[in-house]
C-alpha positions as a Python dict, from the first residue, in 0.01 Angstrom:
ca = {
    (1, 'X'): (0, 0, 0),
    (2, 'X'): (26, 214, -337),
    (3, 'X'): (-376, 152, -297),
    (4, 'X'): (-382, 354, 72),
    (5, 'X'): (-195, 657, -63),
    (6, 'X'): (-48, 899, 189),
    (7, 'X'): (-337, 785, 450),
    (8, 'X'): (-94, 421, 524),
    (9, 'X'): (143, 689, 702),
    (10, 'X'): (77, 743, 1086),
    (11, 'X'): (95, 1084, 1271),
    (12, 'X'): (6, 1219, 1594),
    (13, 'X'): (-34, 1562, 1768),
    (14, 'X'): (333, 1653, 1922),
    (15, 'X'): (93, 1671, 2306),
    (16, 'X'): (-40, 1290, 2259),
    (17, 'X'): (343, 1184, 2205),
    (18, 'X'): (451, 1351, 2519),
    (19, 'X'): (116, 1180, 2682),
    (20, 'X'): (225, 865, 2542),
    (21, 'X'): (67, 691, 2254),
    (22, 'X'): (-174, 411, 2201),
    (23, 'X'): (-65, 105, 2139),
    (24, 'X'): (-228, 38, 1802),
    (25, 'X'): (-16, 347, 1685),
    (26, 'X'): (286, 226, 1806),
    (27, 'X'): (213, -79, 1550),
    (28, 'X'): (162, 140, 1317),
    (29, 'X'): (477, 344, 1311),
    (30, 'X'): (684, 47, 1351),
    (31, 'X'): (489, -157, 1066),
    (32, 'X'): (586, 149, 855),
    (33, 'X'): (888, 268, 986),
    (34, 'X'): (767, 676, 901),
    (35, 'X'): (571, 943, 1122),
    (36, 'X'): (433, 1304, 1104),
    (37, 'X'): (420, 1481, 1451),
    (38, 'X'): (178, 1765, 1405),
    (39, 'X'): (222, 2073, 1593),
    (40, 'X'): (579, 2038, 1750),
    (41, 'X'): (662, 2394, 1771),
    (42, 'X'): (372, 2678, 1712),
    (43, 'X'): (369, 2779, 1356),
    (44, 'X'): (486, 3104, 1379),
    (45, 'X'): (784, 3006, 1560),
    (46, 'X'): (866, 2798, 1267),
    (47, 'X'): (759, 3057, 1030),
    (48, 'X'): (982, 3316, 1247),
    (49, 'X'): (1274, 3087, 1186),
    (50, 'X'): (1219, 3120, 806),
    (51, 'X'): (1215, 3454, 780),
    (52, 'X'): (1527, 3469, 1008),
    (53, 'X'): (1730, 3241, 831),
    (54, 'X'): (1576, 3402, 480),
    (55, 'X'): (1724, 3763, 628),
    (56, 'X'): (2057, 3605, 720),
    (57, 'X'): (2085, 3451, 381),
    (58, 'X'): (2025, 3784, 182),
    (59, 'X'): (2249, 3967, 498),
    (60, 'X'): (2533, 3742, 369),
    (61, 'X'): (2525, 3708, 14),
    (62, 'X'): (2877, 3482, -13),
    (63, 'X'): (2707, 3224, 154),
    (64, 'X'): (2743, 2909, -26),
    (65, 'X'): (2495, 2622, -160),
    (66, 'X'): (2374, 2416, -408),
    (67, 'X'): (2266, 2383, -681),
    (68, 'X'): (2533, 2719, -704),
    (69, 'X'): (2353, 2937, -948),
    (70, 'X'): (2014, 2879, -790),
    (71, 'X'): (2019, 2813, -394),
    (72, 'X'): (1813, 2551, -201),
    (73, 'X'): (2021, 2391, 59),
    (74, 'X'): (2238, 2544, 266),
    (75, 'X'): (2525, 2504, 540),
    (76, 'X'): (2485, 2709, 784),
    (77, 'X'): (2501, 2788, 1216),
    (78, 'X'): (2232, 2991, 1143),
    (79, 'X'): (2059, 3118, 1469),
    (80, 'X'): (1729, 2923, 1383),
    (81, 'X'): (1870, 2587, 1322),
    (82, 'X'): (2044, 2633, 1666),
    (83, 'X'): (1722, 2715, 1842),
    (84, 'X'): (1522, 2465, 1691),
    (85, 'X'): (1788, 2175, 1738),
    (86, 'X'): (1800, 2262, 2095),
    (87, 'X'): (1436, 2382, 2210),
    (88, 'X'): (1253, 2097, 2457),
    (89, 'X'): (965, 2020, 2204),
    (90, 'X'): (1219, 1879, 1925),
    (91, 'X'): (1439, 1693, 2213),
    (92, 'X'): (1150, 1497, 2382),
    (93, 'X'): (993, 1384, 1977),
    (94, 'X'): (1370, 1260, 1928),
    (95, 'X'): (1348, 1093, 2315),
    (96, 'X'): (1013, 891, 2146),
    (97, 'X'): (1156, 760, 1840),
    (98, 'X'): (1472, 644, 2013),
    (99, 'X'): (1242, 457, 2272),
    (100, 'X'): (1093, 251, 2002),
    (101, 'X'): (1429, 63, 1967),
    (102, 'X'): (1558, -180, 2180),
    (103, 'X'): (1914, -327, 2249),
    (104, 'X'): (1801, -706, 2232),
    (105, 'X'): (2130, -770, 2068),
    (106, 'X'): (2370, -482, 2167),
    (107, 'X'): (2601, -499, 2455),
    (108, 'X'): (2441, -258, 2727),
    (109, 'X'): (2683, 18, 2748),
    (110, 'X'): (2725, 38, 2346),
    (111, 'X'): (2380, 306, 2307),
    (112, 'X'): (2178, 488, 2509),
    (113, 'X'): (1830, 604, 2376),
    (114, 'X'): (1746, 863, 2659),
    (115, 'X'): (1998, 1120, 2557),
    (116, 'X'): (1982, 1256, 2181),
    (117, 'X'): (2256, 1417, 2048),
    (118, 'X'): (2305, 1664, 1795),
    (119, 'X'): (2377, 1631, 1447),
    (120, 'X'): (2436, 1979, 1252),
    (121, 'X'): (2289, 1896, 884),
    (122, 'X'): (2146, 2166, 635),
    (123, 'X'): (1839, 2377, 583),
    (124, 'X'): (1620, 2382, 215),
    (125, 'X'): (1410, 2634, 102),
    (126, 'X'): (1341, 2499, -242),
    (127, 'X'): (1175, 2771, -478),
    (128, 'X'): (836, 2705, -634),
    (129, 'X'): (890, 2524, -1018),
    (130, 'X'): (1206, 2386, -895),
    (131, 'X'): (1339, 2050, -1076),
    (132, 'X'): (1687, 2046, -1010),
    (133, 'X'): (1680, 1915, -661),
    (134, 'X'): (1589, 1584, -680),
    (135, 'X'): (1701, 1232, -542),
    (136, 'X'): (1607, 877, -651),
    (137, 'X'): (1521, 631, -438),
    (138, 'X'): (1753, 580, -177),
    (139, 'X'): (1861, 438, 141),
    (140, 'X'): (2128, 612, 333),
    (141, 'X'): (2370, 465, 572),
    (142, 'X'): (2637, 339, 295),
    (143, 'X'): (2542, 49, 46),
    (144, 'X'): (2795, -240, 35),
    (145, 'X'): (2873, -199, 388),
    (146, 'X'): (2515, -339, 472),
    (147, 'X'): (2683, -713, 398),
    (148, 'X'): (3020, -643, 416),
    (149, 'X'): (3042, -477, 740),
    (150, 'X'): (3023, -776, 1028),
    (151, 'X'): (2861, -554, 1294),
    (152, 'X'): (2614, -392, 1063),
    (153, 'X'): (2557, -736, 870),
    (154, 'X'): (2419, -869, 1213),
    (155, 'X'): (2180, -604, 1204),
    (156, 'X'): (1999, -842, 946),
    (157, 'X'): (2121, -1162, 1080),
    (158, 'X'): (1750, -1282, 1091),
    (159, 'X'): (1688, -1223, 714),
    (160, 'X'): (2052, -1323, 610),
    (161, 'X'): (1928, -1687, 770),
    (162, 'X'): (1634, -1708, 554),
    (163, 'X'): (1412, -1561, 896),
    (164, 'X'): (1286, -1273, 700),
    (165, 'X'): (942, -1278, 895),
    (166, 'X'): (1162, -1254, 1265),
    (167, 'X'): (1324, -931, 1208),
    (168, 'X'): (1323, -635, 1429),
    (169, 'X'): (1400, -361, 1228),
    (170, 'X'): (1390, -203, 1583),
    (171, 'X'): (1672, -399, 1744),
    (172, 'X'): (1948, -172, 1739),
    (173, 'X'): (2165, -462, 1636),
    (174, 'X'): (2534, -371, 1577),
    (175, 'X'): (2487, -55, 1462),
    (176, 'X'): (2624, 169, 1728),
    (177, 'X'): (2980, -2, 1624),
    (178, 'X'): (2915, -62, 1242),
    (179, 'X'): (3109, 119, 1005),
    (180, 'X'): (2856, 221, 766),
    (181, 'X'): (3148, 434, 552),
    (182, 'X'): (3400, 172, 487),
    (183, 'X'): (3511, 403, 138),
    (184, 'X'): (3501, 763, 238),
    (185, 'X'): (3203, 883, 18),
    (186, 'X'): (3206, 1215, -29),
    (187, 'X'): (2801, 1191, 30),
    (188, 'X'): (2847, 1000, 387),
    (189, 'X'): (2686, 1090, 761),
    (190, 'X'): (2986, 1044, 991),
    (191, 'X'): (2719, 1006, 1261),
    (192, 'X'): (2472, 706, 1326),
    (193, 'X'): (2115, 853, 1309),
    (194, 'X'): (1830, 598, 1394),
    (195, 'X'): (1551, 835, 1246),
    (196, 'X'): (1632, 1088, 956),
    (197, 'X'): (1352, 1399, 1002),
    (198, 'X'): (1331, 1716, 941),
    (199, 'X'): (1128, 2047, 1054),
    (200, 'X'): (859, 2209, 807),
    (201, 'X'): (906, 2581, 741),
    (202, 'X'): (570, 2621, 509),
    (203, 'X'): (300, 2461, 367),
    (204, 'X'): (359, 2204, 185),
    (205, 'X'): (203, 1886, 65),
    (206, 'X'): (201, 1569, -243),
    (207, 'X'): (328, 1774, -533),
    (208, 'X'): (518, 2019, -352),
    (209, 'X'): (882, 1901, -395),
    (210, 'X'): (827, 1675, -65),
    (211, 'X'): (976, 1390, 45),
    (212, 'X'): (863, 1027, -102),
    (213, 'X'): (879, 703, 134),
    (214, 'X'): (817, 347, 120),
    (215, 'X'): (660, 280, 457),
    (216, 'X'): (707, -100, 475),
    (217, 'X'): (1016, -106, 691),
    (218, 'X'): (1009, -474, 729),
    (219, 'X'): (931, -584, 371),
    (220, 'X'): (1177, -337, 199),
    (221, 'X'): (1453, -408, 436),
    (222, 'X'): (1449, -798, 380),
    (223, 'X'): (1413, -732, -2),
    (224, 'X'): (1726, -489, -2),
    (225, 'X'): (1893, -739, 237),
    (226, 'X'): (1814, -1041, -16),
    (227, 'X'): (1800, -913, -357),
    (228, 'X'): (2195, -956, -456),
    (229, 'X'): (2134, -1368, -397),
    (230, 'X'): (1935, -1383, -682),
    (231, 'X'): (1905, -1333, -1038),
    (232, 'X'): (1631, -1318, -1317),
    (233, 'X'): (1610, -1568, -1522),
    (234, 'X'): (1512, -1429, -1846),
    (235, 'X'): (1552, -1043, -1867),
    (236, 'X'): (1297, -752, -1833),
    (237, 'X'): (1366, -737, -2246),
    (238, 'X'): (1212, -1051, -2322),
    (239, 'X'): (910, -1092, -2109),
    (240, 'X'): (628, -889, -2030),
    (241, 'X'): (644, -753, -1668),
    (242, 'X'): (432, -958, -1447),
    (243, 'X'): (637, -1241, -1632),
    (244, 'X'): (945, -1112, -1573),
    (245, 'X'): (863, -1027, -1168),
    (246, 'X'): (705, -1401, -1107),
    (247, 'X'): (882, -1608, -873),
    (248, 'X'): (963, -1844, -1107),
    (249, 'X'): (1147, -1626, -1365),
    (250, 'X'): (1420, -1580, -1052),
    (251, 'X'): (1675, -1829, -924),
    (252, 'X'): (1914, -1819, -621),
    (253, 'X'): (2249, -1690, -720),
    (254, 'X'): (2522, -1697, -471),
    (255, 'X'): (2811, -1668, -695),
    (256, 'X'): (2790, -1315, -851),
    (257, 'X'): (2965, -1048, -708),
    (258, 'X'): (2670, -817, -840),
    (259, 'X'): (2509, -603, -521),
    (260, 'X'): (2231, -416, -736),
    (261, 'X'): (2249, 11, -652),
    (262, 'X'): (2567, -30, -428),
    (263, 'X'): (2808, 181, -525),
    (264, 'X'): (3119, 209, -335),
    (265, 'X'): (3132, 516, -112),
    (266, 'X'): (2766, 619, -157),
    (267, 'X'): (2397, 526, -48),
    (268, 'X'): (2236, 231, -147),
    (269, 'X'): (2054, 353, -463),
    (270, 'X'): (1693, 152, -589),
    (271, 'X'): (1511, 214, -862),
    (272, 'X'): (1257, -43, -1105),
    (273, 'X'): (1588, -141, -1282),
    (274, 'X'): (1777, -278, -982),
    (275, 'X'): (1526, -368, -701),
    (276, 'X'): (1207, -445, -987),
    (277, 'X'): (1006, -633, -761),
    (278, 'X'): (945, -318, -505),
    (279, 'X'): (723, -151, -783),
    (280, 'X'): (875, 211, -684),
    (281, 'X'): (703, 411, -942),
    (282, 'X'): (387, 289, -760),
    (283, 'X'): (477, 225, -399),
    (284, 'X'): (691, 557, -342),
    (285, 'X'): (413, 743, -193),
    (286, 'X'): (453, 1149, -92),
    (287, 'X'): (456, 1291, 230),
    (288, 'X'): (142, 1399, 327),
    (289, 'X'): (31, 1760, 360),
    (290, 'X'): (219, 1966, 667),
    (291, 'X'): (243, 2290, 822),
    (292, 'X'): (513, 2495, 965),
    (293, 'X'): (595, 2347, 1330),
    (294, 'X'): (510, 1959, 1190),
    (295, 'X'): (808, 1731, 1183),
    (296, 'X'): (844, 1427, 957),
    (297, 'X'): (1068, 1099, 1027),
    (298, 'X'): (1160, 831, 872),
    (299, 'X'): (1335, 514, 999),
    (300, 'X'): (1729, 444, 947),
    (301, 'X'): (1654, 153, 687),
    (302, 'X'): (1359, 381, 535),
    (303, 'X'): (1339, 400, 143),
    (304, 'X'): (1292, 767, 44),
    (305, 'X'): (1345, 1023, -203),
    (306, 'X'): (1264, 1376, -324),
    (307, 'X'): (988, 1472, -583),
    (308, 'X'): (1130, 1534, -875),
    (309, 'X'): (942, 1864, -958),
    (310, 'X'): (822, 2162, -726),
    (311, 'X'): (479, 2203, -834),
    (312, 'X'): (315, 2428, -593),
    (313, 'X'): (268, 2761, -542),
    (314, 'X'): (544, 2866, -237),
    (315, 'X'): (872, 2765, -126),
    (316, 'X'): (931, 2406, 36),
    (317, 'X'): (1135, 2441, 339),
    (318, 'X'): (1294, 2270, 601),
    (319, 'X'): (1542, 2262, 848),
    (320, 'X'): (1710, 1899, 850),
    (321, 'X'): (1732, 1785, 1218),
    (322, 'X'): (1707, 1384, 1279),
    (323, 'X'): (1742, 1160, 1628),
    (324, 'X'): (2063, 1053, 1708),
    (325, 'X'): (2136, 810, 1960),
    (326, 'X'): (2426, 843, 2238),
    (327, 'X'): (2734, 595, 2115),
    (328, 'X'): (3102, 667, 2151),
    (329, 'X'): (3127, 677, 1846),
    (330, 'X'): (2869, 947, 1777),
    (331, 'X'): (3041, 1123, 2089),
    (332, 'X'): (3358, 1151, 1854),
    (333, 'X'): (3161, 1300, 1582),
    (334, 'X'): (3033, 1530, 1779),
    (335, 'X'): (3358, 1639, 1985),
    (336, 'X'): (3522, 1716, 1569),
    (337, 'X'): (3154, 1925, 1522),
    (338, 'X'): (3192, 2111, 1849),
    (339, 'X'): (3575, 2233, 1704),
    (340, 'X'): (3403, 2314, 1388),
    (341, 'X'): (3073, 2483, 1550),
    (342, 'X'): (3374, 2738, 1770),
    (343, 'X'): (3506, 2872, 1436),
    (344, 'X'): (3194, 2864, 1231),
    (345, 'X'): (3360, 2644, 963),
    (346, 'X'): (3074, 2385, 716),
    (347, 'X'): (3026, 2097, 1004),
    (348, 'X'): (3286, 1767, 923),
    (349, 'X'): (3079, 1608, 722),
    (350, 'X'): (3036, 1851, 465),
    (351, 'X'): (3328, 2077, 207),
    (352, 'X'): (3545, 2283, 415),
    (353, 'X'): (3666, 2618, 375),
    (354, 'X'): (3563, 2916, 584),
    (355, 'X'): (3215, 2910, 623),
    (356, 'X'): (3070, 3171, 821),
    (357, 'X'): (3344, 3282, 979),
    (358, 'X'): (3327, 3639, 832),
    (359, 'X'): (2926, 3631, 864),
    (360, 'X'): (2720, 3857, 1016),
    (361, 'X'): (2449, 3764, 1302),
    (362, 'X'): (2616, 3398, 1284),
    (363, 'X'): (2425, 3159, 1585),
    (364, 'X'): (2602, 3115, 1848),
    (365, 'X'): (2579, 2974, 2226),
    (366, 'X'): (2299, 3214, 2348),
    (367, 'X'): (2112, 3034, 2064),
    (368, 'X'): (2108, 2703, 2212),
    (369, 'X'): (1790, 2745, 2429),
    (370, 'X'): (1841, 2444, 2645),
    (371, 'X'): (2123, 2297, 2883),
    (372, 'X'): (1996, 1975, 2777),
    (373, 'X'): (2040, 2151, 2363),
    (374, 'X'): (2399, 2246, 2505),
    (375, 'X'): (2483, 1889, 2623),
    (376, 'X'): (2342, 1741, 2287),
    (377, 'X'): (2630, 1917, 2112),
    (378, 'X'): (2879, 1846, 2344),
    (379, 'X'): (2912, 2177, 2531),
    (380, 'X'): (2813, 2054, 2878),
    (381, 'X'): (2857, 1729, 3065),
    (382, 'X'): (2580, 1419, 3044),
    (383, 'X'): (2433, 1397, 3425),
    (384, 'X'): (2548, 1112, 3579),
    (385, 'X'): (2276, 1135, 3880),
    (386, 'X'): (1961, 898, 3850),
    (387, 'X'): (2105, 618, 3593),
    (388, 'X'): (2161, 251, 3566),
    (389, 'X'): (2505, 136, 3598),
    (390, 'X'): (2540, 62, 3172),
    (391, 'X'): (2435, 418, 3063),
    (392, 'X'): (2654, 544, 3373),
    (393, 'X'): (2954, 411, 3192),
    (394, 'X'): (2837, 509, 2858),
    (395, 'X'): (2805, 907, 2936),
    (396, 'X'): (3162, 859, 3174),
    (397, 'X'): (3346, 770, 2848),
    (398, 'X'): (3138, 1032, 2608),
    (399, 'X'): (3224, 1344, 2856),
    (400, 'X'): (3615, 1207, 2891),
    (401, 'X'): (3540, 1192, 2501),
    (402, 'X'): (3416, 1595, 2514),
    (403, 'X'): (3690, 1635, 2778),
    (404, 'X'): (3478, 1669, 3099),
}
């Protein structure tokens, strides 16, 4: 894999995935669990929605962000994330990736993967030299709650049972009613999103502050799932590495209480200390070159991180906007976001205080460019025409939920 560089990870023009995709590519997006769509929305739409949100940045110099003395990621209902959260290219990519997961062992009415909804997350615009916005190697989604949860332990029942080779990473498993925050982290999505993405603003390629993945969803799932049931042996101290990473240097352990990189109330955190065997430093591989318009996705279980060093020439941006499947439970995250959307106050996931509600040119409805955009955030009723009798009863209890 480290071998294949950035090549290993699939992508495909944003026309061929409304068209529908070969087969072979399917494999390969659900072998690696990552995908670039090229050409989403026309690049100088996207490069339009930089410039606005770069003018209603400067137009409102209280707006907050971190890091705080040098900006990069921001909260904001800024007019372009609205748009581009709600315009019909974005919508029918999330559509796609949600169809690639099936319900094999979740009760009918618990998800429906035709209607995305909408989760409000941030915007970057990371400045050229930049080194202070990084992350490790992480998995988001909680940490201990992976094993402790019941309903998101079943989501890796197959690998729990020593079945490694049978699981679907794209069964939806318990997920829609796992509770994948069990200690109120301060860092935690209060929404379940099957794909984490985001929208390029710029240029930007290996080197370039970009995301890093591991695109072997399979493999680095079961190896997360497995790795607190056993220990080394003889420590990374006293051997030399291939030594110490041999199969026979590690024994089952299923008395510790040790999860490796779970700490309470945050993401499961990897690096060559706690999950050696994974080779990160090698097998973390960068996002491949994109333009503005191109989206980038990565799957729920995905490893990923952030380069550690802006090395290029402009700013890396990109508005944060991933696919979110229809549960009741993401219905009542929504419903709290909606509240928060009407007074332009940080969405509920993030710190309070006022937000933008003394902004100028704050987004607002006439933004949302879409019924189907206003129905993802829970402004306008799901249809109930044309549907099976399961996702009938799903979208009745998410718009009594909204209050339709």
């Amino acid at each position: 894999m480290a071998d294949a560089g950035t090549s290993i990870i699939p992508e495909a023009e944003y026309k061929d995935v409304v068209k529908g995709l070969a087969p072979a590519l399917l494999e390969d997006i659900k072998a690696s669990g990552t995908l670039v769509v090229r050409g989403v929305v026309p690049e100088r739409k996207a490069l339009q929605w930089l410039e606005d949100t770069k003018q209603y940045i400067a137009q409102n110099p209280q707006v907050k962000g971190f890091p705080e003395d040098d900006k990069a990621v921001f909260e904001l209902w800024s007019k372009a994330q609205l748009e581009a959260r709600s315009c019909s290219e974005s919508l029918k990519v999330q559509r796609f990736l949600l169809s690639l997961f099936n319900k094999n062992s979740a009760a009918p009415d618990d998800v429906s993967f035709s209607t995305p909804l909408t989760y409000c997350d941030r915007l970057r615009i990371r400045r050229p030299g930049d080194s202070r916005f990084a992350l490790g190697a992480h998995v988001d989604g909680g940490s201990v709650e992976r094993w402790e949860d019941p309903k998101y332990r079943s989501s890796y029942k197959a690998i729990l049972e020593g079945r490694w080779t049978e699981h679907d990473a794209w069964d939806i498993g318990g997920r829609p009613t796992a509770k994948q925050n069990l200690y109120d982290g301060p860092g935690a999505c209060g929404i379940f999103r099957a794909f984490q993405g985001w929208t390029s603003l710029s240029h930007t390629g290996p080197g370039e502050g970009t995301l890093k993945v591991f695109p072997a969803i399979k493999e680095s799932t079961a190896y997360i799932i497995l790795r607190p049931f056993f220990k080394a042996n003889q420590l990374k101290t006293s051997l030399p590495q291939q030594a110490y990473l041999d199969p026979s240097n590690w024994s089952l352990d299923l008395d510790s209480p040790d999860f490796p990189g779970s700490p309470i109330g945050r993401s499961q955190e990897l690096n060559d200390e706690t999950h050696p065997h994974l080779r990160l430093n090698e097998t973390l591989l960068p996002m491949k070159a994109v333009k503005p318009g191109d989206q980038v996705w990565w799957h729920c279980d995905g490893i990923h991180a952030v380069e550690s060093e802006h090395k290029g020439a402009n700013p890396s941006s990109v508005l944060y906007i991933p696919s979110v499947p229809l549960t009741e439970a993401n219905a009542r995250y929504v419903k709290d976001q909606q509240v928060h959307y009407q007074q332009r106050i940080p969405p509920p996931d993030f710190p309070g205080g006022e937000g933008e509600k003394f902004f100028e040119g704050t987004g607002g409805d006439a933004d949302i460019v879409t019924e189907q955009g206003k129905q993802t955030m829970g402004l306008a009723p799901l249809s109930l025409e044309g549907i099976d009798s399961s996702e009938k009863l799903l979208r009745q209890k998410v718009n009594k939920i909204w209050g339709f």
